[in-house]
N, C-alpha and C positions, 0 to 999 in steps of 0.2 A: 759205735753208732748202733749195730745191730742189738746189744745186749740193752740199750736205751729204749726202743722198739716194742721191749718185750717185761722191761720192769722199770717200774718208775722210782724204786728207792734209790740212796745213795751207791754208787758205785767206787770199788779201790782195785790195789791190785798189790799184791803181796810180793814185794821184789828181795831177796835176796840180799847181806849187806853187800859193800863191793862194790865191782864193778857195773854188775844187772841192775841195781840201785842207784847208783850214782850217773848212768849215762840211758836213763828210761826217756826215752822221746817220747812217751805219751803221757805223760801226767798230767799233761792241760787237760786231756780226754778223760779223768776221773774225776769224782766229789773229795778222797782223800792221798794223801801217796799213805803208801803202804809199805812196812818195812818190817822185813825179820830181821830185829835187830839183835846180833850176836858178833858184832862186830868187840874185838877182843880187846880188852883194857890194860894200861900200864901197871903196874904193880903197886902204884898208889892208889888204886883207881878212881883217878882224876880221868873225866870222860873229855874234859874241856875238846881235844880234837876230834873226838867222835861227834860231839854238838857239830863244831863248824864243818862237819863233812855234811853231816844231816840238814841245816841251818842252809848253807850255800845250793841245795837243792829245794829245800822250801821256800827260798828268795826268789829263786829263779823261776818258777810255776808259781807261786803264790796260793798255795794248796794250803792247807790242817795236814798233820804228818797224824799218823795213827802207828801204833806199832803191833802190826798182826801176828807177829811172836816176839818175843821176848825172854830171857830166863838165863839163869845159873844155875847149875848143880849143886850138890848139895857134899863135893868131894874138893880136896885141897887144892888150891888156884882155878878156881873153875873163872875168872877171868880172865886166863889168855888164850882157853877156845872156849867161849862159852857155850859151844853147841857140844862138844863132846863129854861123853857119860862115861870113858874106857875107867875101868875098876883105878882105883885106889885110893887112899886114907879118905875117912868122911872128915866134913868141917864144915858143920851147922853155921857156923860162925860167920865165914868163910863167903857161905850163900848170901846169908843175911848181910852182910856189909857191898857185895856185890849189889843188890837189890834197895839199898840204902843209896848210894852213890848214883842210878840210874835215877829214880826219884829225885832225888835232890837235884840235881841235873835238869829232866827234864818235866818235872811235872807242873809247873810254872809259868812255862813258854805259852806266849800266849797262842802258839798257832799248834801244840801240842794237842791231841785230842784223846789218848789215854794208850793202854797196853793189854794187850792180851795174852797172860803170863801163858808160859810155854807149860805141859805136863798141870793144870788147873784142872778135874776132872769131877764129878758129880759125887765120886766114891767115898771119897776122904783119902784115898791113899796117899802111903806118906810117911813120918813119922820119922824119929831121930835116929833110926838105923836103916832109914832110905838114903842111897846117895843117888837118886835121879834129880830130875829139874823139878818137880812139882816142889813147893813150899807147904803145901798141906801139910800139919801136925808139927811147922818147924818153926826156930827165929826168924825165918824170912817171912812166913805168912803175919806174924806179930807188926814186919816192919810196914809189908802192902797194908794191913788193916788201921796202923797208925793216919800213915800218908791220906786213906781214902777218908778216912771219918774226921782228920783234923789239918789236912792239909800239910804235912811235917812236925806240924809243930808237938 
């Protein structure tokens, strides 16, 4: 209510996946729920139970979900933590097909409101001997430019 007070744009709030996410008692109190989403995928990655974790929180508040981070690495299985960058093998690949699967997934829903890719920076940094999160200069950036200009297809 105080931050209401004092700015009149939309307000969110950036929970955590998880727990912090999943049991927020104040989402009525925002314009969007807000989600670092890094919640970790099965090795198909089929997100399907990550939807319905997300989904049974957006039913519940009836909010627009926004995802105030998002992202993959750009190093081998970077979907089953996708927050961690600890060194080893790149796999361009790897990222790109992680970031293909979230898309497709979610970018459709109609109560989806977009993502805010994790390591995105003004620099360009990046490039196919980066293994951070940023998609700058990689196949992942190829597959977010697809998604935004043509919708998947």
């Amino acid at each position: 209510a105080l931050a209401r007070q004092h700015y009149g744009g939309p307000v969110t709030y950036a929970a955590v996946q998880g727990p912090e996410f999943e049991t927020c008692k104040f989402w009525d109190a925002v314009d969007y729920i807000g989600l670092n989403n890094y919640y970790p995928l099965p090795d198909t990655l089929d997100c399907a139970t990550v939807a319905a974790t997300i989904e049974s929180v957006q039913r519940k508040f009836s909010k627009p979900v926004v995802f105030t981070e998002a992202g993959f690495s750009s190093l081998t299985d970077p979907h089953r933590a996708p927050w961690d960058e600890a060194p080893r093998a790149l796999s361009m690949d790897a990222q790109a097909r992680c970031y293909e699967a979230l898309l497709k997934t979610f970018y459709k829903r109609p109560w989806f409101q977009g993502i805010y890719w994790w390591k995105v920076g003004t620099n360009g940094f990046g490039g196919p001997e980066d293994g951070s999160h940023t998609p700058w200069n990689k196949p992942a950036w190829k597959v977010v430019s697809r998604w935004y200009r043509t919708g998947g297809r």
